[in-house]
C-alpha positions as CSV (number, residue, x, y, z in Angstrom):
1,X,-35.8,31.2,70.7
2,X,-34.3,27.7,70.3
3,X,-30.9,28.7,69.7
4,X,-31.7,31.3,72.8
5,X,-32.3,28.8,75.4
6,X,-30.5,25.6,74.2
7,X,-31.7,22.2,72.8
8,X,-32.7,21.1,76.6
9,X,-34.1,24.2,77.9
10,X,-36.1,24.8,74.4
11,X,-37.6,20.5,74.6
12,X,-38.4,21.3,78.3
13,X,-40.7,24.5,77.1
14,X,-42.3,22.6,74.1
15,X,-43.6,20.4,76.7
16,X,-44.7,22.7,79.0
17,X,-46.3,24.5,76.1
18,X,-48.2,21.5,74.7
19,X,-49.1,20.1,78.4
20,X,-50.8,23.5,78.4
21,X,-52.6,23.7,75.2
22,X,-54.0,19.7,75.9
23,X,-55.0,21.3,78.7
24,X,-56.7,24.1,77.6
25,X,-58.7,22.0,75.1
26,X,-59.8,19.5,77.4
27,X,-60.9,22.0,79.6
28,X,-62.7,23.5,77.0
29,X,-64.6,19.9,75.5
30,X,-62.4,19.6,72.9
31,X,-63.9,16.3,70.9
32,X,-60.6,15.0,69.4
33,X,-56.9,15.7,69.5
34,X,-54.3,15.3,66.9
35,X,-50.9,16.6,66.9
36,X,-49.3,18.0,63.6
37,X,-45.8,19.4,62.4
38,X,-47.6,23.0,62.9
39,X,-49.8,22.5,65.7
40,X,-52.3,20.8,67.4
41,X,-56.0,20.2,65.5
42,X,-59.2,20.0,67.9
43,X,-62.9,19.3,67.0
44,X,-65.6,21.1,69.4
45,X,-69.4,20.9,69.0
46,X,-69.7,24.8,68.4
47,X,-67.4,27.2,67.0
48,X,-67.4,29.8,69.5
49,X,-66.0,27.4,71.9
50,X,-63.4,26.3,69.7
51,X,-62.8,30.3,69.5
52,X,-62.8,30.6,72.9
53,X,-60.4,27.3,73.6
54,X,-57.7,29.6,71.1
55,X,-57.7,32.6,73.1
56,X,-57.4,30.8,76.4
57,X,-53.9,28.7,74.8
58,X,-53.1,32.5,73.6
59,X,-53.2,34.3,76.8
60,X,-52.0,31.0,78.7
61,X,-48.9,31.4,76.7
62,X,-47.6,35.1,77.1
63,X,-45.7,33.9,79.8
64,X,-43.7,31.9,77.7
65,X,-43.4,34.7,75.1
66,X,-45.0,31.5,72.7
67,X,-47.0,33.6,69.9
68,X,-49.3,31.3,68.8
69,X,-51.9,31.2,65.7
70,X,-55.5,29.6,65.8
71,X,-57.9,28.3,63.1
72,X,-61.8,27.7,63.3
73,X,-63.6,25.6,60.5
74,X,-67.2,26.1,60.9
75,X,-68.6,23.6,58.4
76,X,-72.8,24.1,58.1
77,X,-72.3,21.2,55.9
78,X,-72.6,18.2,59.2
79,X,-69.9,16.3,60.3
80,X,-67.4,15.2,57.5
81,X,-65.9,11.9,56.6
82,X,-62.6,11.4,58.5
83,X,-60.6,10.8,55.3
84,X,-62.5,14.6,54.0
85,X,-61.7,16.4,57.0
86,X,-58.2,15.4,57.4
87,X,-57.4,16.5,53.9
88,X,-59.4,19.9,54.3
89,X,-57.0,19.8,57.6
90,X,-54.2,20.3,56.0
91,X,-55.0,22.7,53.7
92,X,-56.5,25.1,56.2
93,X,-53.3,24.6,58.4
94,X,-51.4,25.8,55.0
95,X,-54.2,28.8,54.7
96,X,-54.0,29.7,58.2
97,X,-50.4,29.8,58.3
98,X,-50.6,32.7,56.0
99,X,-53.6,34.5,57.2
100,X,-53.2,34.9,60.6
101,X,-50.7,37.4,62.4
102,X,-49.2,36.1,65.9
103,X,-52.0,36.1,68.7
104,X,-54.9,35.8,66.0
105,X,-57.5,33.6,66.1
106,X,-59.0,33.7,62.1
107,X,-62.5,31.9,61.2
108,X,-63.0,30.1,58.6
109,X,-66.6,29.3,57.5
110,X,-68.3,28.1,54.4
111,X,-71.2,30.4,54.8
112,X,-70.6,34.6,54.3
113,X,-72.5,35.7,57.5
114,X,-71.8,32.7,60.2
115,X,-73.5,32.7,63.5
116,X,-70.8,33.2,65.9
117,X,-71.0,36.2,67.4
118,X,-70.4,40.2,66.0
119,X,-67.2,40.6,66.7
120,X,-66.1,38.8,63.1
121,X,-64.1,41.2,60.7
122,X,-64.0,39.9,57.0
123,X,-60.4,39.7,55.3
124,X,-61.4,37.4,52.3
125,X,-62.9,34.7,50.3
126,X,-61.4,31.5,48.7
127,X,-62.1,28.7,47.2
128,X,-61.4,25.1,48.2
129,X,-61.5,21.5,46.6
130,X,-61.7,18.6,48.7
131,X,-62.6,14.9,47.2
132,X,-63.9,16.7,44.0
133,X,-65.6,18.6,46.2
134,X,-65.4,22.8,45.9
135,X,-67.0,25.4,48.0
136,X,-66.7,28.8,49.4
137,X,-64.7,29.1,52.3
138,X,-64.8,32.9,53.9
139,X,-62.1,34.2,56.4
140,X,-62.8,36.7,59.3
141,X,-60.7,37.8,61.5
142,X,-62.1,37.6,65.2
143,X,-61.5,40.3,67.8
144,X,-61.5,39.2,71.4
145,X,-64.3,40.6,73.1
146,X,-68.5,40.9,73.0
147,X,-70.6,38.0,72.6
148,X,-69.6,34.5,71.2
149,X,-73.2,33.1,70.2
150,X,-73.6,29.0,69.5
């Protein structure tokens, strides 16, 4: 697309695109904002918002023709130390990358049955090790549509 539109024309949508995801997430509560090479990273006080803040930047961005790919961490385990969760950051990003199709939002949750809602379809378990720590981390797949609960 890059090449498509030219270096100007291609910098001018990259700002539209992020002025519109900042937006979205605001809008939305989100806690925190950091910018990476691959994205954008947002905390939220409940997952389903943080699911619904992802599908509101996907359909925002049709228009564009900008696919986009979304990641949700539900950690049952509290808040985590800033120096944890920016490790466990970039290895979801990595994850995600790989899991998710353009347009998909995937979940990623230490616990095998989270509370978010029913519309949750399970495409795997892994592990992961953070600060000598290692847990569980489950992947779903969620499909727009019925109810978001939390």
């Amino acid at each position: 697309m890059a090449s498509d539109l030219g270096e100007r024309a291609w910098r001018d949508l990259l700002h539209r695109v992020h002025g519109i995801v900042h937006q979205r997430l605001k809008r939305l509560g989100a806690q925190e904002l950091e910018e990476h090479q691959k994205g954008v990273v947002a905390t939220f006080t409940q997952p389903s918002t943080a699911i619904r803040a992802a599908f509101a930047i996907r359909d925002s961005l049709t228009r564009f023709k900008v696919a986009t790919k979304a990641a949700v961490y539900s950690s049952e385990q509290g808040v985590m130390r800033n120096s944890i969760a920016r490790e466990l950051t970039t290895q979801l990003m990595s994850k995600i990358v790989t899991a998710a199709v353009s347009g998909e939002t995937i979940l990623l949750s230490t616990l095998e049955k989270p509370a978010v809602g029913e519309n949750l379809l399970p495409i795997g378990k892994e592990s992961i090790k953070v600060e000598g720590v290692e847990t569980n981390l489950y992947l779903f797949r969620v499909e727009q549509g019925g109810e978001l609960k939390g």
